[in-house]
C-alpha positions as CSV (number, residue, x, y, z in Angstrom):
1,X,7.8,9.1,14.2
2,X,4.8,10.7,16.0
3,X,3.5,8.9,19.5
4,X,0.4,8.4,17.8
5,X,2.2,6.5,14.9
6,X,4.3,4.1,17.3
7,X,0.6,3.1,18.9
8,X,-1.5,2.6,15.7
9,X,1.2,0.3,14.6
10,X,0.5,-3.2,14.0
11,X,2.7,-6.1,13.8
12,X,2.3,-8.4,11.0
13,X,3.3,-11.7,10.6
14,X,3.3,-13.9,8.0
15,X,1.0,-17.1,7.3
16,X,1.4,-18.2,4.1
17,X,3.7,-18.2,1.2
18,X,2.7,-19.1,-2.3
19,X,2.7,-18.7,-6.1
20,X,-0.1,-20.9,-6.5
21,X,-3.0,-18.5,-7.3
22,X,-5.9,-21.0,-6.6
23,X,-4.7,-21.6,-2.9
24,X,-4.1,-18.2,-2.5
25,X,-7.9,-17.6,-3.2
26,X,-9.1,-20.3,-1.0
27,X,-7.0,-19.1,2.3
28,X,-8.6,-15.8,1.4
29,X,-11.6,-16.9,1.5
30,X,-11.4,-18.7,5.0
31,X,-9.6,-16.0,6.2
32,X,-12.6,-14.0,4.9
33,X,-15.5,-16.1,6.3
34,X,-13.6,-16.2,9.5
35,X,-13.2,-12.8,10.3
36,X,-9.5,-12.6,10.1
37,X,-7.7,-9.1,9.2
38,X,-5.4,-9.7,6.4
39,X,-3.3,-8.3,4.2
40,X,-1.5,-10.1,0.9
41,X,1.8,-8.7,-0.2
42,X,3.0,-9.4,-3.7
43,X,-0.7,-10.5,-5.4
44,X,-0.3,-7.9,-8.2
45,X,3.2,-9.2,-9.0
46,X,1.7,-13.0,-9.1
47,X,0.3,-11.9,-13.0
48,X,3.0,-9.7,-14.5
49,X,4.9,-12.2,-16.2
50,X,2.7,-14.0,-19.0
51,X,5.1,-17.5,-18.0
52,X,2.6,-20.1,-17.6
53,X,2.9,-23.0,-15.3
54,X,6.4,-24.1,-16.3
55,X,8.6,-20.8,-16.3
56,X,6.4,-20.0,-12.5
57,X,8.9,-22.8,-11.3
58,X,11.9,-20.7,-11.9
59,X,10.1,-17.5,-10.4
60,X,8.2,-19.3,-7.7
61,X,10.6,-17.7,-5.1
62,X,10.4,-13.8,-6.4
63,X,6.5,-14.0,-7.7
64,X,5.1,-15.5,-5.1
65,X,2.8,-13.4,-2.7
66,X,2.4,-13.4,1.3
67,X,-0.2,-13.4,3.3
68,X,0.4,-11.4,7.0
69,X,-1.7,-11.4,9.4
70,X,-1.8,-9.3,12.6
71,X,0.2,-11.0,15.4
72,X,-2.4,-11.2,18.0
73,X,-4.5,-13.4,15.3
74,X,-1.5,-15.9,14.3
75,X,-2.2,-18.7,16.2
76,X,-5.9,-18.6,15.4
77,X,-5.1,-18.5,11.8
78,X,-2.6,-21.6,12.2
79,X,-4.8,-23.8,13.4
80,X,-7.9,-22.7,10.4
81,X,-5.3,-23.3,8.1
82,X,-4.4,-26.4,9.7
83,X,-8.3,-27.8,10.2
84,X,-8.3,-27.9,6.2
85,X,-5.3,-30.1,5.7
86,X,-7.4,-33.2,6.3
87,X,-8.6,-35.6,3.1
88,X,-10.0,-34.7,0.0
89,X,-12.9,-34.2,1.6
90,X,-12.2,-31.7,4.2
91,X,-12.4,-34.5,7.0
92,X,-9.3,-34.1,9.8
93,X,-10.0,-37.2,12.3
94,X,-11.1,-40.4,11.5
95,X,-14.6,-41.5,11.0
96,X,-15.8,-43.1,14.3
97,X,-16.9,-47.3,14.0
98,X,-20.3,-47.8,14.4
């Protein structure tokens, strides 16, 4: 490998597994409005078998795509992902009493 190959290298790591296409949309989306490089591994693959929702449970595990992210943005991306796992209404601490 050329010197200039071994520096333009980027580690990736990854963020999220899943073969649930909806949440896969909305973490790209964050990821989007945030700013955050990106790349999703196995997306394509998520549509190839015409299974529906019960036969994905079988193939969760080989269908399921990966979102990496460069490592130097993996701790940033944690804690977006984790600011959205609050209620139903996007809310992660509790209403102050008035």
């Amino acid at each position: 490998m050329s010197e200039r190959s071994e520096r333009d290298r980027v580690e990736l790591v990854p963020i999220l597994r899943t073969a649930d296409r909806s949440l896969l949309i909305v973490v790209k989306s964050l990821l989007d409005a945030a700013e955050i490089p990106y790349l999703v591994r196995g997306e394509v693959a998520m549509g190839l078998l015409p299974l529906g929702r019960f036969g994905l449970g079988v193939f969760r595990p080989v269908l399921g795509a990966t979102i990496l992210v460069p490592a130097e943005w993996e701790q940033e991306t944690r804690d977006l992902l984790r600011s959205g796992e609050g209620s139903e209404t996007g809310e992660t601490e509790e209403p102050q009493k008035q």
